[in-house]
PLY file of the C-alpha trace (Angstrom):
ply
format ascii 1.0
element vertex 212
property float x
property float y
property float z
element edge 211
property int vertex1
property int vertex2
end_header
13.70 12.43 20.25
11.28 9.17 20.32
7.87 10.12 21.55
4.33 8.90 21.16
2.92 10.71 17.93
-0.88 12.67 18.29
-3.54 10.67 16.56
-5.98 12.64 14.97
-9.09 11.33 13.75
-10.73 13.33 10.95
-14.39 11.56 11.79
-17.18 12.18 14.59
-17.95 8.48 13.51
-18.68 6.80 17.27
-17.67 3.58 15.88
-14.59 4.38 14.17
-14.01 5.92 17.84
-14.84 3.10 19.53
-12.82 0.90 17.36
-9.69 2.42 17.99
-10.09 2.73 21.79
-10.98 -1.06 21.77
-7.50 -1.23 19.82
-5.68 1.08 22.83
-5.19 3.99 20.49
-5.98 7.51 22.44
-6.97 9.64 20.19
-8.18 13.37 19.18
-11.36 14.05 17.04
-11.12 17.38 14.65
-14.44 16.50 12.35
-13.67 17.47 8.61
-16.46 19.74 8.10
-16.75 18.01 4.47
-20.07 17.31 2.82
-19.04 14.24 0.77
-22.77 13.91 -0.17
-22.33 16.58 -2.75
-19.46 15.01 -4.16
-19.51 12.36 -6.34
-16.91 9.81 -8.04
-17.16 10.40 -11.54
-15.28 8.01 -13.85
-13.13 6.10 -11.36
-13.71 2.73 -9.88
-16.42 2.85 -7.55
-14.29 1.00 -4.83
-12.04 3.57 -4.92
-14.50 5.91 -4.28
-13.86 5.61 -0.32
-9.91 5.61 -0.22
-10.32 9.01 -2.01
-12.99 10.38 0.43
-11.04 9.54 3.11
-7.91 11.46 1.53
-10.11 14.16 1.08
-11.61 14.67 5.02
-7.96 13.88 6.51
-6.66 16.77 3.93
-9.01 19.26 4.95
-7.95 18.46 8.44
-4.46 18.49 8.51
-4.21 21.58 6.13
-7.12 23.81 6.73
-8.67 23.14 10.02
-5.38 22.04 12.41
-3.28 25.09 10.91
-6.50 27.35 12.48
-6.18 25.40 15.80
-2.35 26.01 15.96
-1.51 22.54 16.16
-0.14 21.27 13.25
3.37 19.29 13.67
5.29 16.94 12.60
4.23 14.73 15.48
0.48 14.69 14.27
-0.79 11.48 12.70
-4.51 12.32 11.22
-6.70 9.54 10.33
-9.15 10.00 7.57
-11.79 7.20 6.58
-15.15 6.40 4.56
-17.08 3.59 4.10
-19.57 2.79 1.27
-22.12 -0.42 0.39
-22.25 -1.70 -3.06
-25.07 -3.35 -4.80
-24.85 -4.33 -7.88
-21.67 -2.35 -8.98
-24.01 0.88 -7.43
-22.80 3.12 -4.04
-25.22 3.13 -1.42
-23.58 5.81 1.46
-25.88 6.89 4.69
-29.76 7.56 3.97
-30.88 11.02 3.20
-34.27 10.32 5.60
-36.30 7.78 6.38
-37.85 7.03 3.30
-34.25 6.70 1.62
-33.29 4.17 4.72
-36.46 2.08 4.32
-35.36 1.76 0.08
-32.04 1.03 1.07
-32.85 -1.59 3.48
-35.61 -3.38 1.17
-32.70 -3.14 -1.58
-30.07 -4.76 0.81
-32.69 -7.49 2.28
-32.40 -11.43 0.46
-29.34 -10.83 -0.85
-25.88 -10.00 -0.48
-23.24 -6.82 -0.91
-20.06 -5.52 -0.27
-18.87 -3.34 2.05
-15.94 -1.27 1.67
-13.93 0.94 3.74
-11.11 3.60 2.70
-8.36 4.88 4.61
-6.13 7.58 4.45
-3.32 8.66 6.85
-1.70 11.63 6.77
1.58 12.69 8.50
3.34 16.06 7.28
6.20 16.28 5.66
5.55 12.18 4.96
3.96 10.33 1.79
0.15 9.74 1.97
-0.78 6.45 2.74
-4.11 5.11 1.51
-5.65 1.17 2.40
-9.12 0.04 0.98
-10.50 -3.41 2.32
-13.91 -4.93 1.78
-16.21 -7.18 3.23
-18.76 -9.64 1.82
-22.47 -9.04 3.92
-25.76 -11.58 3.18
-28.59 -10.14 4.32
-31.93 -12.40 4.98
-35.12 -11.35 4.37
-35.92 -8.64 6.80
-39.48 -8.64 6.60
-41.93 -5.66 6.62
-42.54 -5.60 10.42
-38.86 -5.49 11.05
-38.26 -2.50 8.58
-40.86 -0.68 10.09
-39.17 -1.06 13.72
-36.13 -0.23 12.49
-37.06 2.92 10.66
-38.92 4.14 13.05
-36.07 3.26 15.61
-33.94 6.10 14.31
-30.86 4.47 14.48
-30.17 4.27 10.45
-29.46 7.55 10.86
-25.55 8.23 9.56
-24.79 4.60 8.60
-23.82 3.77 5.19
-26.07 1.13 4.25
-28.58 2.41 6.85
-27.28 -0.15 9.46
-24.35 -1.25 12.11
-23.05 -4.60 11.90
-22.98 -5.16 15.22
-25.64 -3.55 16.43
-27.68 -5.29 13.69
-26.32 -9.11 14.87
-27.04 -8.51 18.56
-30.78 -7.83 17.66
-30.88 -10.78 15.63
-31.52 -9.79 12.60
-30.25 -12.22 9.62
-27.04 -11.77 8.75
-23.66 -13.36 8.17
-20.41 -11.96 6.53
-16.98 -12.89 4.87
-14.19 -10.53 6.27
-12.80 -8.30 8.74
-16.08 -7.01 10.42
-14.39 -3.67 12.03
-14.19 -2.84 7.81
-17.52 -2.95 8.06
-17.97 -0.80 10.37
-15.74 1.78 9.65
-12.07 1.22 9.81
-10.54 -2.16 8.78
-8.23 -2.65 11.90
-6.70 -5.50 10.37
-4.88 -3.41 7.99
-4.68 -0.05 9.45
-3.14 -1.48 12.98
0.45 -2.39 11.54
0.60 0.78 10.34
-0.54 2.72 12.91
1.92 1.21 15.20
4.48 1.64 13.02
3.58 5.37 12.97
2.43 6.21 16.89
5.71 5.01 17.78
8.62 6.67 15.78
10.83 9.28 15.78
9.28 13.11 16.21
11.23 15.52 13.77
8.84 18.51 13.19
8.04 18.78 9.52
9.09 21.36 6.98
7.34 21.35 3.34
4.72 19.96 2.01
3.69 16.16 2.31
3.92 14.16 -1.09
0 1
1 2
2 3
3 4
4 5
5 6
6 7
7 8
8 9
9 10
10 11
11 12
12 13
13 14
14 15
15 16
16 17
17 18
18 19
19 20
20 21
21 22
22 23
23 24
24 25
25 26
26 27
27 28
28 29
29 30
30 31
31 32
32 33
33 34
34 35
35 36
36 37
37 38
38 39
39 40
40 41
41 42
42 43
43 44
44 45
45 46
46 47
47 48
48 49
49 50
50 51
51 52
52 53
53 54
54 55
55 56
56 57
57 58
58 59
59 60
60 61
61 62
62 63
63 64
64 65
65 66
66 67
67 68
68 69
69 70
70 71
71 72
72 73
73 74
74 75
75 76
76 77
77 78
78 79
79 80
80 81
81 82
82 83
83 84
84 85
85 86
86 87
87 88
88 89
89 90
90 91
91 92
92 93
93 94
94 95
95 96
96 97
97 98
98 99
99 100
100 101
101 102
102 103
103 104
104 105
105 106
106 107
107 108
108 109
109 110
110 111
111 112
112 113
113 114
114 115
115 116
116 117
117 118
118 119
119 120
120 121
121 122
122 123
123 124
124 125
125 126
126 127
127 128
128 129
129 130
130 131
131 132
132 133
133 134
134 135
135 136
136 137
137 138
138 139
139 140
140 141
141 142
142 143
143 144
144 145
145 146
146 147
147 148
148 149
149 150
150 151
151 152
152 153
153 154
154 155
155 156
156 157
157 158
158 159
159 160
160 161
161 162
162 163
163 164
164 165
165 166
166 167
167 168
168 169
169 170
170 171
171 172
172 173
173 174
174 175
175 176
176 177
177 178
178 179
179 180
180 181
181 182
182 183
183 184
184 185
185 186
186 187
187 188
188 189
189 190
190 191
191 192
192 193
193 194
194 195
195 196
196 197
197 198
198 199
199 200
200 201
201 202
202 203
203 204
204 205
205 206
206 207
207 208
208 209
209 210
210 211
């Protein structure tokens, strides 16, 4: 039987949200209920630091929280992601409190970093698949008075890098980029979308087994 598979998204990100219902994708949100700030990469890569968060939150959906719901199948497509800023070969994720938002921001301002976002999609009884991309972000010099604005503002709170990219632009702030700019913030639709039309739209066989 062909039907329309369940997206799941394993984030209460509202931008990853908002990017795929500005792609048409309706979609479910079952929040992971993972405290990645404890965890921490140890000797891998740090760019693949994100692509194995991601696994990590769409894992704990798909086999610990859905089962509790009832609603695991083999029609569910869950959607795990993370995004992280690098500076100088360092990971800078979302600010502890304002005082760790104002640091990151003075650290990010007159120069440039990357900004890379991991994806992992899980489907049971399929293989994992897992897509990084990146994106190249300059940063002017913000200045003190703009810091202060911002901080005070509130709205650094639960961004990596203490900041939206568009939300950032349409206040004018100085900033260009290199790349997709939905990777930087929060799902790089330019890669995922093949795939997740290749998986909404397929043939529903419930699953038996474990996923590879």
């Amino acid at each position: 039987m062909t039907a329309m598979a369940r997206l799941i998204l394993a984030s209460s990100s509202p931008r990853r949200r908002l990017l795929l219902s500005q792609a048409g994708y309706s979609h479910e949100v079952v929040p992971p209920d993972l405290d990645d700030a404890r965890l921490r990469p140890g000797d891998i890569p740090p760019e693949f630091w994100p692509a194995a968060l991601a696994y990590l939150k769409a894992a704990r959906v798909l086999f610990d929280i859905l089962p509790t719901l009832g609603t695991r199948d083999g029609a569910s497509v869950v959607l795990g992601a993370d995004t992280i800023v690098l500076k100088n070969n360092e990971i800078i994720g979302q600010p502890a409190d304002a005082s760790h938002a104002e640091h990151i921001l003075r650290t990010l301002s007159g120069g440039d970093h990357r900004v890379i976002t991991g994806v992992a999609v899980l489907v049971p009884g399929r293989p994992r698949r897992l897509l990084l991309d990146q994106a190249l972000v300059r940063v002017g010099q913000l200045g003190d008075d703009r810091i202060a604005a911002y901080i005070a503002s509130g709205q650094w709170r639960g961004k990596a890098g203490a900041y939206n990219l568009s939300e950032r632009l349409a206040d004018g702030w100085p900033m260009t980029f290199e790349g997709d700019p939905a990777c930087i913030m929060g799902l790089p639709m330019r890669l995922l979308k093949p795939l997740l039309d290749n998986l909404m739209h397929r043939e529903v066989v419930p699953a038996a087994g474990v996923m590879s």
